[in-house]
N, C-alpha and C positions, 0 to 999 in steps of 0.2 A: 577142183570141185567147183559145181557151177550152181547158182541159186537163181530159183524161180519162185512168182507168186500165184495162188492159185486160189479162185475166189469162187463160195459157195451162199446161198442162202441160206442163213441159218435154220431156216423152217423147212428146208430139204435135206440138208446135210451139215449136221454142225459139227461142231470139236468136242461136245460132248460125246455125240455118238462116237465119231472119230476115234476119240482116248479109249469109249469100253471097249471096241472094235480091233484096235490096234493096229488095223490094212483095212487096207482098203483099193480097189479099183477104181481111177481116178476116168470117166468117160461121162459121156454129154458134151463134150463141148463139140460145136460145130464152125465157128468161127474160124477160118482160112489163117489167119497169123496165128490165133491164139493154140490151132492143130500143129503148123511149126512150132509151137515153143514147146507141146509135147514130142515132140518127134527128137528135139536135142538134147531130152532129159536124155541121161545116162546112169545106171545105179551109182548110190554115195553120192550124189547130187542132195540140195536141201531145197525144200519147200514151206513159202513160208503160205501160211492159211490165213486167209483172211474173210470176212465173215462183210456180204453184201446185206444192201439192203438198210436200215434203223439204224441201227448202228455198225456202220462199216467201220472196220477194224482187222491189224494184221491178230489171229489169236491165238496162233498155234505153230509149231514148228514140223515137217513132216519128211523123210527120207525119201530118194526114191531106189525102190529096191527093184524093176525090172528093165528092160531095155523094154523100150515102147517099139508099141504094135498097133495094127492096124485093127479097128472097133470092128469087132463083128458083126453087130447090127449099123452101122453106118461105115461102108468102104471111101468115104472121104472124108472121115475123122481117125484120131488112134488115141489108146488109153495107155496107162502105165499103173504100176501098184506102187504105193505109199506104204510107208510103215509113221507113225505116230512117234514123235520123239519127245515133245514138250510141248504147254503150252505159254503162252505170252501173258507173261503177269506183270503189272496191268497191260491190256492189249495198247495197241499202238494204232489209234485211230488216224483215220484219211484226214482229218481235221489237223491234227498235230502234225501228220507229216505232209501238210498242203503248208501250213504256219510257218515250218521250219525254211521254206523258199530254196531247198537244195535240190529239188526232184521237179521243179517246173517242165527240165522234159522227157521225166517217165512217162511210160503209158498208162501207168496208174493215174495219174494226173491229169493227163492228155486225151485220154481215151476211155472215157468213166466205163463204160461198159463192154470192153475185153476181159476177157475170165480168167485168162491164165498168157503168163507176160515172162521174160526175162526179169531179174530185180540187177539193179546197176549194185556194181563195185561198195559204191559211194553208200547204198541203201543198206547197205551189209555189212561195212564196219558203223555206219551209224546205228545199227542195231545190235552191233557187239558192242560198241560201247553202252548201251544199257543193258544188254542181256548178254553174259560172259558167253552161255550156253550155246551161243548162235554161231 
């Protein structure tokens, strides 16, 4: 199983909606790397949701339940469907995991506005250790 992040405005698409919603079609993105990092979801992959923008923060946990395809309305981007699994209590802000100095070179870090990214190894058991669920 492979884990990715995947970042939304909250005032476009949040985790509240998210949770009542429970799938979700994950497109818009148009970014050239950030379209490879959909294309190597594969279902039972995790997604962690993070929320751009005032308060950036990881806040949610999300499956992905399809093999990704190519976006209807944009033939050089592709979506995939999420399913909703949990969310991140307290969330895990960009702040605490810029603090912690272990992710200096994710692209979360590196590349403030890429949407959706590979999450390293390293980001994943540091998130299992505070959240069993992850």
């Amino acid at each position: 199983m492979n884990y990715f992040l995947a970042k939304t405005d909250q005032d476009t698409y949040s985790i509240d909606q998210f949770e009542r919603e429970h799938k979700t079609r994950w497109d818009g993105v148009t970014n050239a790397q950030a379209v490879r990092a959909i294309k190597e979801m594969r279902p039972g992959d995790r997604v962690f949701i993070y929320h751009s923008g005032g308060g950036s923060a990881v806040v949610g946990l999300a499956k992905v339940c399809s093999e990704p395809i190519h976006d209807p309305r944009n033939p050089k981007s592709a979506v995939v469907d999420l399913e909703f699994l949990c969310r991140i209590e307290p969330p895990v802000s960009l702040k605490e995991i810029k603090e912690s100095k272990l992710f200096e070179d994710w692209a979360l870090v590196r590349q403030s506005r890429l949407s959706t990214m590979a999450a390293p190894l390293k980001f994943v058991e540091w998130m299992r250790a505070r959240y069993p669920k992850v």
